[in-house]
C-alpha positions in Angstrom: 77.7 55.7 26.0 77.7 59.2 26.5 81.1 61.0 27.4 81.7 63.6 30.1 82.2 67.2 30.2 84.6 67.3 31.3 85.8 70.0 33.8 90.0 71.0 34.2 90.5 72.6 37.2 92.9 72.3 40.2 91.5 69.2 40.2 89.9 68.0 36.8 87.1 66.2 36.8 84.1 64.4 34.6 80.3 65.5 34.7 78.3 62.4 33.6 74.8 63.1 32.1 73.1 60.2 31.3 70.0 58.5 32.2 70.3 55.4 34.5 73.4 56.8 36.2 72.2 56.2 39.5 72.4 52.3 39.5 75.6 52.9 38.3 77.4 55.3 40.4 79.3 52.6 42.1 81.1 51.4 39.3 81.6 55.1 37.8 82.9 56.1 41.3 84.8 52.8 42.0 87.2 53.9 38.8 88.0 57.4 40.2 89.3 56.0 43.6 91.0 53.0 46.1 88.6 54.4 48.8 87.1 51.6 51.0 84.7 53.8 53.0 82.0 56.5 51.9 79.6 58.1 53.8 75.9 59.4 51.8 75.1 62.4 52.5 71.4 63.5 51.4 68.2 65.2 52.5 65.5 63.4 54.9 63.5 63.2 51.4 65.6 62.1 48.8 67.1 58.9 51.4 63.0 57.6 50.8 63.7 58.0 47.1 67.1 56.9 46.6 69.2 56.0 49.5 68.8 52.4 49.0 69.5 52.4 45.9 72.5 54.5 45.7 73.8 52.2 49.0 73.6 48.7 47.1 75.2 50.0 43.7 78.2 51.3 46.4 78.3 48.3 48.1 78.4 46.3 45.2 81.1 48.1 44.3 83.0 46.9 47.3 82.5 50.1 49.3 81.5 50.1 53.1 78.8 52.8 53.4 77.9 54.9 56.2 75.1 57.3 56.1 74.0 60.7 57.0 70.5 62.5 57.0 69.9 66.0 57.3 66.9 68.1 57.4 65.6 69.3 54.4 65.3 72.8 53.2 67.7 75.9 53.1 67.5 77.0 56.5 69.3 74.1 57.4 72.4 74.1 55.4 73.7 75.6 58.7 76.6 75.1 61.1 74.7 72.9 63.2 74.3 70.5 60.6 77.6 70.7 59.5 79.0 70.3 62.9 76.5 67.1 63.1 78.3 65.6 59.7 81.7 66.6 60.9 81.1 64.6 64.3 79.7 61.4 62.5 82.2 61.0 60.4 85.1 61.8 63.3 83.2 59.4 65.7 82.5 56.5 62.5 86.6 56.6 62.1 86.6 58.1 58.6 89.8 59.2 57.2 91.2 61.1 55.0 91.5 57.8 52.2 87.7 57.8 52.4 85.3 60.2 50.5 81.8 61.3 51.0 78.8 61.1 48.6 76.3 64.2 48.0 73.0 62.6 47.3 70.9 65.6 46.3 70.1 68.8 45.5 72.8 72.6 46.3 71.7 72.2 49.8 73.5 68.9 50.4 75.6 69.1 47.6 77.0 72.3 49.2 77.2 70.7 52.6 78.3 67.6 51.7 81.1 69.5 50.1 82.0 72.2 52.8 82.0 69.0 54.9 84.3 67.1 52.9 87.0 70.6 52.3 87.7 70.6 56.0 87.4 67.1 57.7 91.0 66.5 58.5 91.9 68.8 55.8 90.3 67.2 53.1 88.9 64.4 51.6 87.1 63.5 48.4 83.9 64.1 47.5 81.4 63.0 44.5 78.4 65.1 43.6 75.4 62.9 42.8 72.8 66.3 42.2 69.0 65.3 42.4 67.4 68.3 41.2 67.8 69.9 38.4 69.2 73.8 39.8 72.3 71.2 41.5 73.1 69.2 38.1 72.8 72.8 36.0 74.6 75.2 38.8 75.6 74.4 42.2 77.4 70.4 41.8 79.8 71.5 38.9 82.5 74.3 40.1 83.7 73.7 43.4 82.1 76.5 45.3 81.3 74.8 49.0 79.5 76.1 52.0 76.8 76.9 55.2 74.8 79.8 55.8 75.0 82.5 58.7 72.3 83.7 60.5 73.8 86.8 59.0 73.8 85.4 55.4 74.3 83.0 52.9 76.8 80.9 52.0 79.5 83.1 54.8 81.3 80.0 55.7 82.7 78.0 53.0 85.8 76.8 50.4 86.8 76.0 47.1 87.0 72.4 46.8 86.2 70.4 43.5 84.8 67.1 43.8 85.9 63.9 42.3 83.5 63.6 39.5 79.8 64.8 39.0 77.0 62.1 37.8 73.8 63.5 36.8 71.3 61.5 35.9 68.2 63.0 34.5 65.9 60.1 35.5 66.1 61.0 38.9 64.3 64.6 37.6 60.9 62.7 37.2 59.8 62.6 40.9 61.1 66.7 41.3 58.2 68.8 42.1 57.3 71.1 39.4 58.2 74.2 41.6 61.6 72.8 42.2 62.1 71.7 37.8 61.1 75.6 37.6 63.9 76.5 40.3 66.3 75.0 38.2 65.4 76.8 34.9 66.0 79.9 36.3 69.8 78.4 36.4 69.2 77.8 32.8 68.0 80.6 31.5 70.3 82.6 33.5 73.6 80.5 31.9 71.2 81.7 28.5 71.5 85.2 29.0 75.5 85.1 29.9 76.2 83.1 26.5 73.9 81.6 24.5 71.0 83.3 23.3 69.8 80.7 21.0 69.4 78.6 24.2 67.5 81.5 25.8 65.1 81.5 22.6 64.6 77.4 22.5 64.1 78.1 26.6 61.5 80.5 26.3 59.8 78.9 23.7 59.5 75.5 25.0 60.0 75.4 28.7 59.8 71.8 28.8 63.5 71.4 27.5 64.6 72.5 30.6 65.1 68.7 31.8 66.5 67.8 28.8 70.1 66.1 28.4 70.9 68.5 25.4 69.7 71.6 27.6 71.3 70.3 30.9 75.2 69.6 28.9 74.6 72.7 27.7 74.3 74.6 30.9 76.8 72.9 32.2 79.2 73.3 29.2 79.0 77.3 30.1 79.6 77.2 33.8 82.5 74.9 32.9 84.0 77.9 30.6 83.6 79.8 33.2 84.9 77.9 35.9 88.0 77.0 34.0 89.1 80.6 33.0 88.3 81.8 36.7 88.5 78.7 39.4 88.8 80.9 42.3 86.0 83.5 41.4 88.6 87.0 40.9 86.8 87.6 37.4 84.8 86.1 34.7 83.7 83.3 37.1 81.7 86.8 38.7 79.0 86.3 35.8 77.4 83.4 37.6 75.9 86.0 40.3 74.0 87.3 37.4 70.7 87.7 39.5 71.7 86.4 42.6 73.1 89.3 44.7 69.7 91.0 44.6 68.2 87.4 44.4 70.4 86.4 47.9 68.9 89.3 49.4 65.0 88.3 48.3 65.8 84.9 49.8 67.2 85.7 53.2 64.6 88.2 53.8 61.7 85.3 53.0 63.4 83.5 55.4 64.6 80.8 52.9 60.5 80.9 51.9 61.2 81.5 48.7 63.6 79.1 47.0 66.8 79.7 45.6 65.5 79.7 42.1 62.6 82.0 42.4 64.9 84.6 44.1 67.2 84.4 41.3 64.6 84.9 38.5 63.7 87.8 40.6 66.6 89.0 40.9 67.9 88.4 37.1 64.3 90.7 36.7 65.4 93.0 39.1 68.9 93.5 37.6 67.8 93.6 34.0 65.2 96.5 34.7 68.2 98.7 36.6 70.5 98.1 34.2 67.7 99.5 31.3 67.1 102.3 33.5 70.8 103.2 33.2 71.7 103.2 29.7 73.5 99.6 30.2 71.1 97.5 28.1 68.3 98.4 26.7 64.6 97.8 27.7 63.8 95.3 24.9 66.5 93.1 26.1 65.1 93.7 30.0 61.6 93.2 28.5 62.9 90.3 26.8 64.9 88.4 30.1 61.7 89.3 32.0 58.8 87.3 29.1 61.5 84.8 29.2 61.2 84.3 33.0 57.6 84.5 33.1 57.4 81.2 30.2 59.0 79.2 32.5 56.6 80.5 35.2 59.1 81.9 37.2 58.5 85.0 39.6 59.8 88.7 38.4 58.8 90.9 41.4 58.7 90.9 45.1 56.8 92.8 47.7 59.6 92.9 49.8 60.1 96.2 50.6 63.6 98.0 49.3 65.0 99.0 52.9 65.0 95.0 54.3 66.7 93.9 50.9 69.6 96.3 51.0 70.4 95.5 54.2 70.7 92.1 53.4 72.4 93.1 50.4 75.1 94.8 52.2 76.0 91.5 54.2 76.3 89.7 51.6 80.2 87.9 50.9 80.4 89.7 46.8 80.8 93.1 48.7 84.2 94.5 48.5 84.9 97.2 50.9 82.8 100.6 49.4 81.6 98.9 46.5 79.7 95.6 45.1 80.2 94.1 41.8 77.0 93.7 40.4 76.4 91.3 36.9 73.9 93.1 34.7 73.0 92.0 31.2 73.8 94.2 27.5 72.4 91.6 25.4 70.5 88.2 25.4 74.4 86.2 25.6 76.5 89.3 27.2 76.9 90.6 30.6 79.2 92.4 32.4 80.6 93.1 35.8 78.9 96.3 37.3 81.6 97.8 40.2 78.6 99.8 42.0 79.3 101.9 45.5 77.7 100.8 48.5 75.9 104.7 48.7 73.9 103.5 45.1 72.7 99.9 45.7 69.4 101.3 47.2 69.2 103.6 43.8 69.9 100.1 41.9 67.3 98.4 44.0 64.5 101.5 43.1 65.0 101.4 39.5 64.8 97.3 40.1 61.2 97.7 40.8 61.8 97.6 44.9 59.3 99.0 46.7 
């Protein structure tokens, strides 16, 4: 048996990776708590895939289970979803002893979670991530939340769940679009620290839903999580690529997916910070070939004057300034503190049009 990573935070937790997980999760989830009730959380897709089978290894577990099915997609990880959750579970008598069970990928996993940080102040939750960008990124850390209509991810908390299980099984029926989403996470954890994973990335893209290569990935986001739970510091390298890459999504619309907008915006960021002297432009040559072996997107036609003024809503602006991650090597980066007045300047030298 494989064991965890394991995850010490103000609450510590294990992230199982192992294939077969799934039939197991009641057992694995049965030794982390007394709770008699849990509620299943997951997308209008994945409960055709794997609702059932999640429901009976819960229930043989001794669990009562309630269930509740969103609509898929980004644009829905909204308040009105999360006020529908919140009222199922108030009128289905939940309480606080109980827990709730993400079934899928950062969209429920981030609901699920938000959900589960402010029903009557807080109850447990267990992240069961179905696609590879949740079980590399979004299930492990604790970051919870909704989108705005004036942004993503404006409402949300800090709450860790009770464990993580990812089982890469469950990666076999993920459209190839959505596997390529999630290497984006990889590569981008590749840049931050390891650059011989960035190399064995880019060389063979079909690691990317390996075991070795998931631990990995989330082995660094652990490192970072524990040295900066609360996000005041190093936990800041994460964004690598995903404040211009936030911006490139919300002005899609949520058409292009969370993934794509971060290799875009790891492309974006990499090319502005060889323009200034930061890195140099083998290293933003380099990010970019890497992106493109894993057929990920490096540009967008969205023009420059739409993305900075989703780039000023967005939560990592502080007052006059933004920190911005940019890379100096293949396995260093570094918090950028730019002024609001030069984010259209970073944006040109980005390749915005």
């Amino acid at each position: 048996m494989n064991t965890p990573v394991e995850v010490k935070a103000s609450r510590s937790y294990p992230v199982w990776i192992e294939k077969g997980l799934l039939e197991k999760a009641g057992e694995r989830i049965r030794e982390r708590t007394g709770a008699k009730r849990a509620c299943i959380v997951m997308g209008e897709h994945v409960v055709k895939l794997y609702g059932d089978r999640l429901q009976r290894s819960l229930e043989h577990a001794g669990f009562q289970v309630l269930r509740f099915v969103h609509k898929s997609g980004e644009r829905h990880k909204n308040l009105e979803t999360y006020g529908e959750l919140m009222g199922l579970l108030a009128r289905s008598g939940m309480t606080r002893s109980d827990l709730l069970v993400s079934l899928g990928g950062g969209v429920t996993g981030d609901l699920t979670g938000f959900a589960a940080a402010t029903f009557q102040r807080g109850v447990d939750f267990v992240q069961i991530p179905t696609s590879l960008l949740a079980m590399v990124d979004s299930s492990v850390g604790g970051k919870t939340g909704v989108n705005l209509p004036e942004g993503k991810n404006l409402a949300g908390a800090f709450w860790q769940p009770l464990l993580v299980l990812c089982d890469p099984l469950l990666l076999e029926t993920l459209p190839r679009e959505e596997l390529r989403c999630g290497s984006a996470e990889e590569l981008k954890c590749a840049v931050l620290r390891d650059e011989g994973l960035f190399n064995a990335l880019s060389k063979d893209p079909a690691l990317a839903a390996s075991e070795d290569v998931i631990r990995r990935c989330v082995q660094i986001k652990r490192d970072l999580v524990e040295e900066d739970e609360f996000d005041r510091g190093s936990r800041r390298l994460l964004n690598l690529g995903h404040s211009f890459g936030h911006a490139v999504e919300a002005c899609s619309g949520y058409e292009i997916l969370h993934g794509q907008a971060v290799a875009i915006g790891m492309a974006m960021i990499a090319r502005a910070a060889a323009a200034k002297g930061i890195c140099s432009v083998e290293t933003a040559e380099k990010i970019r070939a890497g992106l493109c072996a894993l057929s990920l997107p490096t540009e967008t036609e969205i023009p420059g004057e739409a993305l900075l003024k989703a780039l000023l809503r967005d939560k990592k602006r502080s007052g006059d300034s933004m920190n911005l991650v940019v890379p100096e090597t293949i396995g260093s980066c570094r918090v950028e503190k730019v002024p609001v007045e030069e984010l259209g300047d970073w944006l040109r030298l980005g390749g915005a049009k």
